[in-house]
Structure formats: structure tokens, C-alpha cells
C-alpha positions in Angstrom: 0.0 0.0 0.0 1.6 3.6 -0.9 2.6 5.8 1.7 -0.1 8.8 1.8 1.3 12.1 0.6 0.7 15.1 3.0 -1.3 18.2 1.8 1.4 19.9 0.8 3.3 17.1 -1.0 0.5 17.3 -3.3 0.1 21.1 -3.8 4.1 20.5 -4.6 3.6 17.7 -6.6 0.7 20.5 -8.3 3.1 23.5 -9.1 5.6 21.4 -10.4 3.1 19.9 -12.5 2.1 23.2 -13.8 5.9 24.4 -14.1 7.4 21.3 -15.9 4.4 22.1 -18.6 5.2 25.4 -19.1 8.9 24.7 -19.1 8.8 22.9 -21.8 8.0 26.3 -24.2 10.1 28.6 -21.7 12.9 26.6 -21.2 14.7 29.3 -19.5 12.1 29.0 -17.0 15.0 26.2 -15.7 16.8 29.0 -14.5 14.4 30.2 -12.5 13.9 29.4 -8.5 10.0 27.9 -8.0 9.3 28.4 -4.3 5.9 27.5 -2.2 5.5 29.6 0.7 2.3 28.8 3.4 1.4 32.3 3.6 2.1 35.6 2.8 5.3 37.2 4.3 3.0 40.8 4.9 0.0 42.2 4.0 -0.4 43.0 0.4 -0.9 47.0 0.4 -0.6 47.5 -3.4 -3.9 48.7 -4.4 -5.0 45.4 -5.5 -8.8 44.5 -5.1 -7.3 41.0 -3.8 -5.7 41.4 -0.7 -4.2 38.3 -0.1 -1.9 37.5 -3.2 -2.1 34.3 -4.3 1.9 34.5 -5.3 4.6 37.0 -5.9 7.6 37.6 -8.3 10.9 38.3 -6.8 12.9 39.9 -9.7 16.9 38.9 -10.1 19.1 40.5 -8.2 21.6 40.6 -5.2 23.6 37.2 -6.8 20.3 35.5 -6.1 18.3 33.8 -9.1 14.6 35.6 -10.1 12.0 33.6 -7.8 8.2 32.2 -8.3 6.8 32.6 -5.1 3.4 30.7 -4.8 1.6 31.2 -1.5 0.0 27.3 -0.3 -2.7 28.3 2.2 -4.7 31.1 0.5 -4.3 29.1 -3.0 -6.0 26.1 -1.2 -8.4 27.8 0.4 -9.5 29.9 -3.2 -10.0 26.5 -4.4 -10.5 24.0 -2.0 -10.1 21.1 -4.0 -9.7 19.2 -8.0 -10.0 20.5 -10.7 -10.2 24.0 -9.7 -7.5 24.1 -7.4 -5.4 22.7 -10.4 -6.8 25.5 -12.4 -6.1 28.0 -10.1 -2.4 27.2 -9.6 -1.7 26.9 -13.5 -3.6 30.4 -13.7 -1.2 31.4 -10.8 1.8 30.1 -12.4 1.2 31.5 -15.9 0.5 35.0 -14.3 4.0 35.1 -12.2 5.8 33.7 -15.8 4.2 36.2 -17.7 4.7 39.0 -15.2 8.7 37.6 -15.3 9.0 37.5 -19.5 7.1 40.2 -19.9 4.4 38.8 -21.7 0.5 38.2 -21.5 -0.7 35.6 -20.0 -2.6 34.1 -22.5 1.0 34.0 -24.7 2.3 32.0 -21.9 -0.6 29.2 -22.1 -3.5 29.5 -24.3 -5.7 27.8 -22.6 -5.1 30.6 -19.8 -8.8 31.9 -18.3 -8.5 34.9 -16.3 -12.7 34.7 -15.4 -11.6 31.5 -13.3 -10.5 33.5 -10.6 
């Protein structure tokens, strides 16, 4: 019988999913450190409507690599569960790598769907 993955095994197991995939078009994406925080390190007080960010971008800089920050615990509870938790974290990931390349997120993954949220 296989060992049970913890919660956040499989929220890892999730991003990396949704990394890998995009990956293979951006594959200087490599080069860039994917992280998974639980929460937030501070409130978000950048005039967004949302104001618990679901992830963050930490540009280059400092010898340090660029970063994909996604934050765990408002992520899962935005989606609870499935499908639209998968959703969610693709739509999450595609945002921070668009935000990164400068690009739109629907040029990152076409089957990107902003009205998710």
C-alpha cells in the first residue's frame, strides 16, 4: 500500500506539474527558483482588489536567481479542492511567468482563463 502524501506534497507535486508544462515552451524557466510559501510574508498594500496575493515575483538581483513565489494556504483555500485548485495554480503560475517575461498571460498558455478567478 503507498505511503499517503501530505497536503502539501501534493500542492508541490501540483506546481511542479504546472511548471514542468510550461517549461517545456520557456525553457529558460529552468533558470528560475520555484518556491511555495504557506502564507504571505506581509500584507499586500498594493492597491490590488485582492488582498491576499495568491503568489509573488521576486525579480533577479543581489547574486540571487529571479523567484516564483506561490503562497499554499490562500491558494487552497481559493479553491478548495480538483480541478479548480489545479486550475487555479496553473492560472497562478502563468501569471508570475508572464509578469517575469514580460508577456501576456494568454501568450504563456493559451488555454489561460482569467474569469476563473
Amino acid at each position: 500500500m503507498p505511503i499517503s502524501r501530505s497536503r502539501a506534497a501534493r500542492f508541490d507535486e501540483l506546481v511542479l506539474s504546472s511548471v514542468e508544462r510550461i517549461e517545456r515552451a520557456y525553457p529558460e524557466l529552468a533558470d528560475i527558483e520555484i518556491r511555495v510559501e504557506e502564507v504571505p510574508l506581509r500584507e499586500r498594500r498594493d492597491g490590488s482588489p485582492d488582498p491576499i496575493p495568491l503568489g509573488r515575483l521576486r525579480p533577479a538581483g543581489d547574486g540571487e536567481p529571479a523567484a516564483l513565489i506561490l503562497h499554499r494556504r490562500p491558494l487552497e483555500l481559493r479553491a478548495p479542492a480538483g480541478t479548480e485548485r489545479e486550475d487555479l495554480v496553473n492560472d497562478t503560475v502563468t501569471e508570475l511567468v508572464a509578469e517575469l517575461f514580460g508577456l501576456s498571460p494568454a501568450q504563456i498558455d493559451p488555454d489561460y482563463d482569467p474569469r476563473r478567478d
